[in-house]
N, C-alpha and C positions, 0 to 999 in steps of 0.2 A: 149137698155134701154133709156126711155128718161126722161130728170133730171122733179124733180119733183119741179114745182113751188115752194112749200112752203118752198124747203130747203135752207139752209143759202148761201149766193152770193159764198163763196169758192165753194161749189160743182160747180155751173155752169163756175166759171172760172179752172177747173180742169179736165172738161169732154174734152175737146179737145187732152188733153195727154192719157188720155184712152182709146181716138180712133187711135190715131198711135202705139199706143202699139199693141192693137191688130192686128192693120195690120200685122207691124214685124214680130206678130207671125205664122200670116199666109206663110208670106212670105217663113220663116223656115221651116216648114214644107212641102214647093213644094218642094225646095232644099232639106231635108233629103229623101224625096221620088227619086226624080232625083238619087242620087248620092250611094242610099244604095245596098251591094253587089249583086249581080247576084246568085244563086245556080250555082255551078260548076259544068259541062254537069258529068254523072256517065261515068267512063269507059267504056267500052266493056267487056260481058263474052264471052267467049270463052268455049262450053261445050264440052269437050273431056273426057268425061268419058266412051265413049264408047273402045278410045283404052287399047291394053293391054300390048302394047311394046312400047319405045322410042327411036329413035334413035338419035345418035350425033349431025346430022343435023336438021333435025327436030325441035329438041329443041332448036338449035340455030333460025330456023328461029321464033318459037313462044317468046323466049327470046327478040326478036326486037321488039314486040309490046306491048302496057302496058294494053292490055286489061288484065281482070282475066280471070286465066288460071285454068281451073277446069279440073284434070286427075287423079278422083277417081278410073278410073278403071285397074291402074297400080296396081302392086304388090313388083314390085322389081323396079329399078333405078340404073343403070350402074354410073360408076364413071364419064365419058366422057360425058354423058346426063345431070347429076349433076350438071359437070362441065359449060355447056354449059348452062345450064336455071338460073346458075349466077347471070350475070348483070342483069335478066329480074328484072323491077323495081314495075309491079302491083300484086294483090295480087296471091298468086298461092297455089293452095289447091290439097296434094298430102294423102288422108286420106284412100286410099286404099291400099300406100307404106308400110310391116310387114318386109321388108328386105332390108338392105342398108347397105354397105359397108364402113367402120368407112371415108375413104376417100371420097365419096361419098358425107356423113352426113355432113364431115366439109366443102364441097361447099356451099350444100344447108343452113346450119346454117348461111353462109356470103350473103344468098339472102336478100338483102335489102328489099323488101317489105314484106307486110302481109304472114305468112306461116302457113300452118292446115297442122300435123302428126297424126292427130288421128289414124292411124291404129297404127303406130310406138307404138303411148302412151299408146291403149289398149294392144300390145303386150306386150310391155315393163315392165309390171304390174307382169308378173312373172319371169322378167327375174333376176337371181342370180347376173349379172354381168352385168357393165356398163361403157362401153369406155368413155373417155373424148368427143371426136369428137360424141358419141351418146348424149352423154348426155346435148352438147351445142344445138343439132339438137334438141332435147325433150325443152327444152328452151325455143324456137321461139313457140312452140307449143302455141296457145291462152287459151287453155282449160285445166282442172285438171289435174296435173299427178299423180298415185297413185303408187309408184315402192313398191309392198309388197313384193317383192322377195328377196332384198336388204337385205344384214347383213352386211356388209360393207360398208363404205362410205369414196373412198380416197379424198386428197384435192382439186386434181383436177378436180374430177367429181363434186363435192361439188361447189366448185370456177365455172364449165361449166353450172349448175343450176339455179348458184343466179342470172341472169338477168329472169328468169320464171317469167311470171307475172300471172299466175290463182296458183289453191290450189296443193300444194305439200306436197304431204304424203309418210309418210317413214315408214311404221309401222314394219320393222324388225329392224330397229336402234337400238341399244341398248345402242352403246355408242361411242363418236367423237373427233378428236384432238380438238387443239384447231384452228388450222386454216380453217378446216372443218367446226364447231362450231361457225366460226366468219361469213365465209362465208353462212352459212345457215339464222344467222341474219340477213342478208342485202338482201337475198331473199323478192323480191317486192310484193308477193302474199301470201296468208295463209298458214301458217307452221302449219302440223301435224307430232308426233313426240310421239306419243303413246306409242312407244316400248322402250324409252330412259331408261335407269337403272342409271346412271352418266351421271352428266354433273359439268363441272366447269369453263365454260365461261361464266361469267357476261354479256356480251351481247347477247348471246342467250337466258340467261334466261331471261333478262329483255324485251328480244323480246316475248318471249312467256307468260310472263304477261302481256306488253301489249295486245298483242291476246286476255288475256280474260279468257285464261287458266286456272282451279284449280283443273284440276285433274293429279295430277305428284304425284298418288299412285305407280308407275315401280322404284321411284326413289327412290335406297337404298344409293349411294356414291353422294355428294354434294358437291364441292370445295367453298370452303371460299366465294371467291367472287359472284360465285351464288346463296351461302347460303345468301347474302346480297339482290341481286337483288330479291329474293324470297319472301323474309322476308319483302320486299317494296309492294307488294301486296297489295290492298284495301281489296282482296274478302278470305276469308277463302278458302285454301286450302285443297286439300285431299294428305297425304303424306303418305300413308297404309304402305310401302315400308322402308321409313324412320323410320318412329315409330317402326318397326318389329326391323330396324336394330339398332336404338336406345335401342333399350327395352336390347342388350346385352354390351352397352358398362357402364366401369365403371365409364366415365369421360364425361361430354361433356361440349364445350366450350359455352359461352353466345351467340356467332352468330348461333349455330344450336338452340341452345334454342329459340331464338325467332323466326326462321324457327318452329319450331317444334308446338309454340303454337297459329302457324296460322291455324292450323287443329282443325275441332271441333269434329272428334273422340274421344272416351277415350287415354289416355297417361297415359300408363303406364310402369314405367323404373324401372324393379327390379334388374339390375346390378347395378346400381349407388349406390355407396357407399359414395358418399362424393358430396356437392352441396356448390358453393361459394353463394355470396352475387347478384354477378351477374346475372349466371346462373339463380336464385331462382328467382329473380327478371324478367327476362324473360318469363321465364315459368307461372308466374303468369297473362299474359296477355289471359293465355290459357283459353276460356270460356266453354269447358269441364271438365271430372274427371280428377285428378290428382292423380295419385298412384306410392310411392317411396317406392318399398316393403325391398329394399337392404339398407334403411338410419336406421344405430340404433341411431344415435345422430344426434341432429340439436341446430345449434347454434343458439343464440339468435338472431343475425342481419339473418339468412337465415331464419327464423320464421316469420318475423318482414316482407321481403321481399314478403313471401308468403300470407301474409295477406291479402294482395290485391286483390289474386286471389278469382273467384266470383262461381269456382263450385265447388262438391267437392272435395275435397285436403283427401287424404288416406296416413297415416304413421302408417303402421302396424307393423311394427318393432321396432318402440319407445315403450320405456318401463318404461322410465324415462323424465319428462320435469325438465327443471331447472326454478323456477321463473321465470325468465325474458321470459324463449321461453313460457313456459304457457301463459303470459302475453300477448304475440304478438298473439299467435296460438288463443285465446280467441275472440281476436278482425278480424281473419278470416271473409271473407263478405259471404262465403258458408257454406254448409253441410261441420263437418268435423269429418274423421272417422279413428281414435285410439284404434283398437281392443286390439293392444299389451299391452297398458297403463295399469300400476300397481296401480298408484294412481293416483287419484283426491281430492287435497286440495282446489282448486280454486272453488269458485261458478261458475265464469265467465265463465271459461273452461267447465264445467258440463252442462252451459246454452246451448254454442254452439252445445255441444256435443249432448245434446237431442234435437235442434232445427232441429238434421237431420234427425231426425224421426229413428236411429236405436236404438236397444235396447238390445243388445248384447256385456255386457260389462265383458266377461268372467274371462279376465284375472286380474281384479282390485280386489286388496288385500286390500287397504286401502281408506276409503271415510270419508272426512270433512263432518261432518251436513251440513253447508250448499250446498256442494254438492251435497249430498245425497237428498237434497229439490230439488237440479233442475233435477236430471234424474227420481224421482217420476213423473214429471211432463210429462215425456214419456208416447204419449200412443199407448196402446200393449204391448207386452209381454216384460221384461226387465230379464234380466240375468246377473249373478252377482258372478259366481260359483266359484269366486277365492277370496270371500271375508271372511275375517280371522274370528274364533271365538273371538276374543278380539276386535272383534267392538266395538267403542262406542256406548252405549248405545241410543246418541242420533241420533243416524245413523241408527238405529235400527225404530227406531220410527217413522225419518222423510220417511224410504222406506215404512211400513206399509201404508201409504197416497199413493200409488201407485194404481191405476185404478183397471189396469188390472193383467194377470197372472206374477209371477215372483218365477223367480229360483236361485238357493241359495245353488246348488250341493257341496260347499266346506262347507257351514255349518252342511247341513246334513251327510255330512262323518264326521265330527266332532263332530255331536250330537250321532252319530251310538257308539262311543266309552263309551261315559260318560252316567251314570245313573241317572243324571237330568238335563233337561231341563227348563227355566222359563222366565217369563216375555216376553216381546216383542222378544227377540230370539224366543219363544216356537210358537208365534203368526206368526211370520216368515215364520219357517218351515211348519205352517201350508198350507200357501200358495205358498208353493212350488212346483214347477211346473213340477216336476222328482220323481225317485222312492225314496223312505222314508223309511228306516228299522232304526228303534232303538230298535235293542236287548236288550240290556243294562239299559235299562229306567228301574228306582228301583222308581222313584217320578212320575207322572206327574199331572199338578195342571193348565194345561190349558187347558177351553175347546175346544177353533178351536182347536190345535193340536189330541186331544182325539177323536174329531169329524172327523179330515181328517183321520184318522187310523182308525178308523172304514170305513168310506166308501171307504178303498181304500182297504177291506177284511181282515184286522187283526183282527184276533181270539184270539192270543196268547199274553196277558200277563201277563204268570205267573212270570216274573220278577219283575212286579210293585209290590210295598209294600204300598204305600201310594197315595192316588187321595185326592185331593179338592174336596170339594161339589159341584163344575161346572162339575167337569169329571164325578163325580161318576151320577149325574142327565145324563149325554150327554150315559154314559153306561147303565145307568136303560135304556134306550130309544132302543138301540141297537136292533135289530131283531134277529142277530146272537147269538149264544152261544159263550158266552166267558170264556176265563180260568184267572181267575183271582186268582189262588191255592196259591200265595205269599201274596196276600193281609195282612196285620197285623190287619188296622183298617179300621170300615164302619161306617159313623156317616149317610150314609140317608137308609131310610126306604126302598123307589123307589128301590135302588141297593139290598139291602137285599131280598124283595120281589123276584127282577130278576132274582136273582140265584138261591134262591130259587127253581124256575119255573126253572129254565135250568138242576135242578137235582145236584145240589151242595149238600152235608152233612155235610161233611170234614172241619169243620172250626177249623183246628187244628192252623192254624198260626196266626189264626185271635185273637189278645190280647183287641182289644178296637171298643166298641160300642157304640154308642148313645143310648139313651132309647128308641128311635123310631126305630132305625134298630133293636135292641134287642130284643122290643114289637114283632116285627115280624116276629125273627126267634125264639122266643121263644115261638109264637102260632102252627109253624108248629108241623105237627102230625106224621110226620117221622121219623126214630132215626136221631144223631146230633151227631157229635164229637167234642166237645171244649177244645181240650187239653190248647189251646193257651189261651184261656180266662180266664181258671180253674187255669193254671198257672201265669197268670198276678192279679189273685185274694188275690194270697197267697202277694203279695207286696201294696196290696192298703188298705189305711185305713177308707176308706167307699165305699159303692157301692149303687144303687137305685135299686127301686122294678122291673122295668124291667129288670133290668142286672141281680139281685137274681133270678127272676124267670125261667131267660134264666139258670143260672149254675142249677140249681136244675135239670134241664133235665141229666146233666153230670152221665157217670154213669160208679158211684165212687165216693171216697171220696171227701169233699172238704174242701182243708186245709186253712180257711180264716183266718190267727192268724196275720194279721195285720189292722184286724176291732177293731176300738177303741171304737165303740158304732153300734147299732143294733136296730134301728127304726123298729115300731111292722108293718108297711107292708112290710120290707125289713123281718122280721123272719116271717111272714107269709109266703112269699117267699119262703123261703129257707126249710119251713118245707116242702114243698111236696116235697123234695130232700130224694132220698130213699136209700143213700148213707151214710158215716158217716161225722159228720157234727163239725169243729175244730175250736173252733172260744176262744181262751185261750187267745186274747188281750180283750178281751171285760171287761172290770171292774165293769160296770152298767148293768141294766139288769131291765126295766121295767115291772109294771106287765102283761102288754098290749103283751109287746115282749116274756115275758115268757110263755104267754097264747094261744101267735100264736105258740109257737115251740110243745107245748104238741103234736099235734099229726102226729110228726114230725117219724119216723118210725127206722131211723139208727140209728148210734152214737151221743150224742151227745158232745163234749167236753168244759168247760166253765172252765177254770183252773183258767182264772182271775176273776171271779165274790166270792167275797170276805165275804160280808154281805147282802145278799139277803134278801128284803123284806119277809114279814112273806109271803104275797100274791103269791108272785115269787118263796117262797120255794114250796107253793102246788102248783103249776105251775109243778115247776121242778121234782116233784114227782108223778105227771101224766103221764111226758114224758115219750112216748109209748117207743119207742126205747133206748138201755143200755145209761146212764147216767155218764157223771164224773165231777165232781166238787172239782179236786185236792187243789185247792186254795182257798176250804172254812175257813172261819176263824167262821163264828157263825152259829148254827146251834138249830133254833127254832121247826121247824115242826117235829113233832114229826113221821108225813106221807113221811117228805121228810129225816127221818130216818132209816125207814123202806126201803125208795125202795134201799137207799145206803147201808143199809146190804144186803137186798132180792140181789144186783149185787155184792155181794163177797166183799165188801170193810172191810178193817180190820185195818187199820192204820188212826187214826182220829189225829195225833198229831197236825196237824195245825190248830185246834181249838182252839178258843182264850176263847170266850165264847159258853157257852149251857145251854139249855133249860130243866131242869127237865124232862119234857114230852118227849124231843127230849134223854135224858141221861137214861130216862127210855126202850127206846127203845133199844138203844147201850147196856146195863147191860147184854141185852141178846146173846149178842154177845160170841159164844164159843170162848176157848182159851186167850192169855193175849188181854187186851183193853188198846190199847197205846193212852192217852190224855196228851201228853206232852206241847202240846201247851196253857193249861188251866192255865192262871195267877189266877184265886180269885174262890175260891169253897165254892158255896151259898148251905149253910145247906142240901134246897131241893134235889138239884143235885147229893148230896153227898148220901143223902140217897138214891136216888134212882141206884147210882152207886154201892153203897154197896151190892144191891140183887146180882152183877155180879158175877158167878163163877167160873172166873178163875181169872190170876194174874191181876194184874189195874197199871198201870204206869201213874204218875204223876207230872213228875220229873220235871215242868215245875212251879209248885207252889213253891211260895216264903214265902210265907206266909197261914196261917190255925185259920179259927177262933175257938172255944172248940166247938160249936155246929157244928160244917163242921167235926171234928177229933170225936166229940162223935158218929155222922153218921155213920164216915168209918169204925170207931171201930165192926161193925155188918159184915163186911166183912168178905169171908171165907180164901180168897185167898192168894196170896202172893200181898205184897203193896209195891209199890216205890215210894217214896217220896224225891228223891235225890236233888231238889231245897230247901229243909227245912233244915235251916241250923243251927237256933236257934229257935227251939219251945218254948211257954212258959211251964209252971208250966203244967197249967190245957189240954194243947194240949197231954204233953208227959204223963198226967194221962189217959185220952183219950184212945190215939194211943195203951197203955201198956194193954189194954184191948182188942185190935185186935186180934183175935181168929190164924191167920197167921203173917207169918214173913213180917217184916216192915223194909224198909230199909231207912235211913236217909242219910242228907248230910255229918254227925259225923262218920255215918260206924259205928253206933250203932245198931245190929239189937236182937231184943226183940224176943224172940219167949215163949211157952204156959211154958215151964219149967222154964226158966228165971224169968217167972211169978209167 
């Protein structure tokens, strides 16, 4: 390079050390060339594989030279030949030798140079049994040895192995002392150890993690200290073997525990009856299932431990938490799953508990609301078959808010008993997700429940007495026939009609109807039984025109003697009832009412209608069918006197007042005419009583004016008078003129000769 003009005077006073530098380096470089090593001339081979015998000399003279000695095609090696190829110091490759004499073995194992036994090694592979003096000779070998034949391993074949430097396999091993086991550690080439069942040499195992190893599933017994070296492992483990023998003990210490949760199998230990702080702690490092099917209690601090662990954690056995383990168990980092659990107070806990997606809480008797808000929040099916009839109600409510299906088997055996159901219970069962019998149901007033019983082909319930208008609507709808023969009351139409149609008649139990179901079993044209109605009629003190018109079907009488009043379409009603007709609370009696009954056909009884319009008596005098009006007090119509002689009536004493026209009628009445009930006898009346020809009773007057006494006096009959107690003057001149005997309240009786 040559310096460039333009640069600053230090560059050009600096070029001249630039150039002896480089020379030096050249310099150095002749000299590393000069002086750098030679490749070492290769020995001599020597191919003798064509012999098949050795003898003692022989060997000695190819032992004197260091070429390689290649004598593949021996098979066997005298102990004296062995002996003699010794000292030889280059390499010597006997890989056709399959037999050699333990004396032999231990020559050749002291040959100082390179040595190949391959035939040895491939034989060796099933040999059962292994001399020390073989097994130093298999040593030297460069290449794999695999002894699968091996079921023992003493020390000192163990101890004649560990300088082997290729891969050494033992796959019958099952289990080692420990000087065996130390020795195998210091083995300089790859340890396989497949078949080991126990080990508890810490440096064996620690050799065999370093190897790289994780699969020590053989391994059922672990000593202490290799449970340590194990458990230092970076790589997850497979410990099939362990876990098996785990799963029967009932105790285990914190060093197998954390062995244990270096495996990412399920872990599961149902002997374990009891878990310290330690332990728990351990085991929580495990990033698999956790399953303690043997813990019925877990303390707070072993709760608290587990917490940590991040997969599921399974305690099916618990059945009881105490706050505090709730508490811990709540803040769990996984799925966690408490089949056994009775109760859930804790929201927290409820959270976790549905956060694992299961929904199978069979055995839970008692749920907090807000509980009961977080396993709603499951979705799929949830179960719940252990939870008590005395739910809170709003536990009740908050599971209705559930998606999907959910079952509730310990309610429904507990609704199967009782004959009513209601409210959010009812709604419950509805969705219940199992078989449903409630025999016993006398109420039910919810439609879902009405509606799942129907579609899950219930026919039968003649046990119900009583449905809400939601059910009775969800049963009009019904396709099936149903027996609904207990029913008492129908207040919808839709239902009425329905059974109707299903060939129902019989409504004997049925006491109470709406005017709309009424209206329409009382158009039907078929006969009708309504014992139940006919008899809930005799207790009510009004009824409507539909309900009249429905009892009018009954056939028979109908005793309504707690109607207090009788509206004229309510006795239109009842008049086409061809039955006898008892209606003796009724006091009033319009003319309208009396006018619908005329042509009413049966009996009619009115005991309480007292003073009957004049209008209401021809009314009542038309009535087609026998007539009784025990508890007349006045009697005007002289029409509605007639028809009550024309029906045999012969005792009028409860007549208070009467009408000439109407007393004219009665005079013709044979036999004695008892009017005891007659306070004040108006002249007319009298006279016209007088035509009577029999005896006249009128014990019931108090008083007599001379034209009422000059009247009776025309009388033929005998007369009573037994309320007259002081007549005057002009009465007892009167009376003294009565053609018959006259009896007084004095017991004075006058007769024609007296006269």
């Amino acid at each position: 390079m040559k310096p460039n003009r333009e640069q600053p005077a230090g560059w050009r006073a600096a070029w001249p050390r630039w150039l002896a530098a480089a020379a030096t380096t050249a310099a150095l470089a002749v000299a590393f060339v000069a002086v750098r090593p030679q490749p070492r001339p290769q020995p001599a081979t020597l191919d003798l594989d064509a012999l098949r015998s050795l003898s003692a000399a022989r060997a000695t003279e190819l032992a004197a030279t260091p070429a390689v000695l290649r004598l593949g095609g021996l098979t066997t090696l005298s102990e004296e030949a062995a002996r003699a190829l010794e000292p030889h110091r280059g390499p010597l490759s006997l890989d056709g030798v399959v037999v050699v004499s333990d004396a032999a073995a231990a020559s050749l194992a002291r040959h100082p140079g390179p040595l190949s036994v391959a035939g040895l090694a491939a034989r060796s592979r099933a040999a059962e049994t292994l001399s020390p003096p073989l097994a130093a000779l298999l040593a030297r070998h460069p290449g794999p040895l695999a002894l699968d034949g091996l079921t023992d391993l003493t020390d000192e074949v163990a101890r004649a192995l560990e300088p082997h430097v290729g891969r050494l396999s033992l796959p019958g091993i099952t289990r080692l002392t420990t000087p065996a086991a130390e020795s195998l550690a210091r083995h300089a080439g790859p340890l396989a150890l497949d078949g080991l069942t126990e080990i508890g040499s810490r440096p064996l195992a620690a050799r065999l993690v370093a190897d790289g190893r994780t699969d020590f599933d053989r391994l059922v017994r672990i000593g202490p200290d290799a449970v340590e070296a194990l458990a230092a492992s970076p790589r997850p483990l497979g410990l099939f073997g362990l876990v098996g023998r785990a799963a029967s003990a009932e105790t285990l210490p914190a060093a197998t525990c954390r062995l244990l949760a270096r495996t990412e199998e399920p872990l599961s230990l149902p002997a374990l009856d009891s878990l310290d702080k330690e332990a728990a702690a351990a085991l929580a490092a495990h990033v698999g299932r956790l399953e303690f099917t043997g813990l019925h209690t877990i303390a707070p601090d072993v709760a608290a431990a587990l917490a940590s662990h991040g997969g599921t954690l399974s305690l099916p056995a618990i059945r009881e938490l105490s706050a505090e383990a709730t508490a811990a168990l709540a803040r769990h980092r996984g799925p966690l799953d408490l089949p056994g659990l009775t109760a859930v107070d804790s929201a927290a806990l409820a959270d976790r508990l549905a956060a694992g997606g299961r929904g199978d809480f069979g055995r839970i008797v008692r749920l907090s609301p807000a509980a009961a808000e977080w396993l709603a929040r499951i979705s799929g099916p949830l179960v719940l078959d252990g939870l008590e009839p005395s739910a809170d109600p709003a536990v009740l409510a908050a599971l209705l808010r559930h998606d999907g299906p959910i079952r509730v088997a310990g309610l429904a055996r507990s609704a199967s008993l009782e004959d009513a159901v209601t409210g959010d219970r009812a709604a419950l069962l509805a969705r219940h997700a199992g078989p449903l019998s409630l025999p016993r149901l006398a109420a039910l007033d919810s439609g879902p429940l009405a509606a799942r019983l129907v579609a899950d082909g219930r026919t039968d319930f003649s046990a119900v007495k009583s449905l809400s208008p939601e059910v009775e609507n969800v049963f009009a709808r019904a396709a099936a026939k149903l027996d609904l023969g207990g029913l008492t009351s129908i207040s919808s139409a839709a239902l009425a009609r329905k059974l109707l149609a299903d060939g129902r008649s019989d409504f004997d139990r049925v006491t109470s109807l709406s005017d709309e179901a009424a209206a329409v079993v009382g158009d039907h044209a078929g006969p009708l039984s309504l014992a139940g109605l006919v008899a809930a009629a005799t207790t009510r003190d009004a009824i409507t025109e539909p309900q009249a018109r429905l009892l009018a079907r009954h056939d028979g009488p109908l005793a309504m003697d707690r109607l207090a009043s009788l509206p004229e379409p309510v006795a239109a009603a009842l008049a086409g009832h061809a039955g006898g007709l008892s209606l003796t609370r009724v006091r009033t009696l319009s003319a309208a009412a009396a006018a619908a009954l005329e042509p009413h056909r049966g009996s009619l009884e009115l005991a309480g209608v007292a003073r009957p319009e004049p209008a209401v008596e021809e009314s009542l005098a038309r009535h087609v069918g026998p007539l009784s009006v025990e508890g007349l007090e006045s009697l005007t119509s002289a029409a509605l006197a007639r028809r009550l002689v024309a029906d045999g009536r012969r005792e009028f004493g409860g007549l208070r007042t009467l009408s000439a026209a109407a007393a004219a009628v009665l005079a013709g009445v044979e036999g004695t005419l008892f009017l005891d009930g007659l306070g004040l006898l108006d002249p007319a009346v009298a006279t016209a009583l007088a035509t009577h020809a029999g005896d006249l009773s009128l014990d019931g007057l108090t008083t007599l004016d001379a034209p009422a006494a000059r009247a009776l006096a025309a009388h033929r009959g005998d007369l009573s008078l037994g309320g007259l107690a002081a007549p005057g003057a002009e009465v007892t001149q009167a009376l003294a003129r009565h053609v018959g005997p006259v009896s007084l309240a004095s017991a004075v009786n006058r007769t024609a000769t007296d006269r």
